[in-house]
C-alpha positions, 0 to 999 in steps of 0.5 A: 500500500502506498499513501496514494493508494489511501481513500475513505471506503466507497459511499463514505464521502458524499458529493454536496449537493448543488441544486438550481444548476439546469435540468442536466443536473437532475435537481435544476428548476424547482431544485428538488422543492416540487410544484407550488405549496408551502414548502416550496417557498422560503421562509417555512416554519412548520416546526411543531405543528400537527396539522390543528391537532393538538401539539405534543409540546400542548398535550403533555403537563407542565413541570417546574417553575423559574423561582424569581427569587432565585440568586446566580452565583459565580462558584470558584473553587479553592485550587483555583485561588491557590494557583492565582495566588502561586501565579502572583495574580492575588495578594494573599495579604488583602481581603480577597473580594468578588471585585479582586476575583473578577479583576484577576480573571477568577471569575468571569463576572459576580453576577449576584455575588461570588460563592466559594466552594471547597474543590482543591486545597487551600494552602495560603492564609487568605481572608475573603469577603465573598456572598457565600461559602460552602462548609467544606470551604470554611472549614478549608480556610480557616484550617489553612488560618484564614477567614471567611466574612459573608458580604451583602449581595452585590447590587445589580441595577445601580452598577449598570449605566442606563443604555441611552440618552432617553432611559437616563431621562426615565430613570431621573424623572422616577427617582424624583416623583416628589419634587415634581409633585409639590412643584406643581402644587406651588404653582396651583396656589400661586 
């Protein structure tokens, strides 16, 4: 056998098909499509539909809920601040904070805080001011003689800037709903 010689088995690569290219390719004209309906036509969404009976995604029950309360942290594991610590990308000197974690490239963003969990070993004393914390990590942390303080969730909405122009006029107008009340109220008196 010579490398020349090496192919895929037979019907294992197929050719692409090229539709729209004249009536000697076998799929010119309607490109394979048929005559007129729907399917002939761009932009079909069929997808789940049975016809008006009544779909399997209506015919089966609803389980679960989406719990609005629910908080998203951002987990980071304890190996992963020991090798940032080992890499001199964290001072283990300074309160380590979701801010420090996000900065150092730990966590990718806080989301509704930063939670430690206590994958990996903690060998460097570190105090963190983090939303929350796994038993297993206290316990980790404190044996290696640091601490963990919980902090208050970060705040979500205050952080963002407004989007535009318009939505900072919004936003302004419905912090002071009172000024403008007794304004308008001097001026019926006046």
């Amino acid at each position: 056998m010579k490398l020349n010689e090496i192919a895929d088995r037979p019907g294992a690569k197929h050719a692409r098909k090229r539709v729209g290219r004249g009536i000697g390719s076998g799929l010119g004209k309607t490109a394979g499509r048929g005559h007129k309906g729907q399917k002939s036509r761009s932009g079909v969404a069929i997808k789940g539909f049975e016809g008006g009976q009544m779909p399997l995604h209506r015919r089966l029950p609803k389980r679960g809920f989406n719990n609005i309360s629910a908080k998203s942290f951002a987990v980071v594991n304890l190996d992963r601040i020991q090798t940032a610590i080992d890499a001199g990308k964290l001072d283990a000197k300074q309160a380590v904070t979701s801010e420090i974690l996000v900065a150092a490239g730990i966590a990718r963003r806080t989301k509704d805080g930063v939670r430690l969990l206590g994958g990996g070993e903690l060998t460097a004393k570190v105090s963190f001011q983090v939303q929350g914390a796994s038993k297993n990590a206290v316990a980790a942390v404190e044996k290696a003689g640091g601490s963990i303080e919980i902090a208050a969730l970060a705040p979500k909405a205050a952080a963002e800037p407004p989007k535009s122009k318009k939505a900072a006029e919004r936003a302004s107008k419905a912090k002071t709903p009172a000024a403008k009340t007794s304004a308008a109220s001097e001026d019926k008196q006046g």
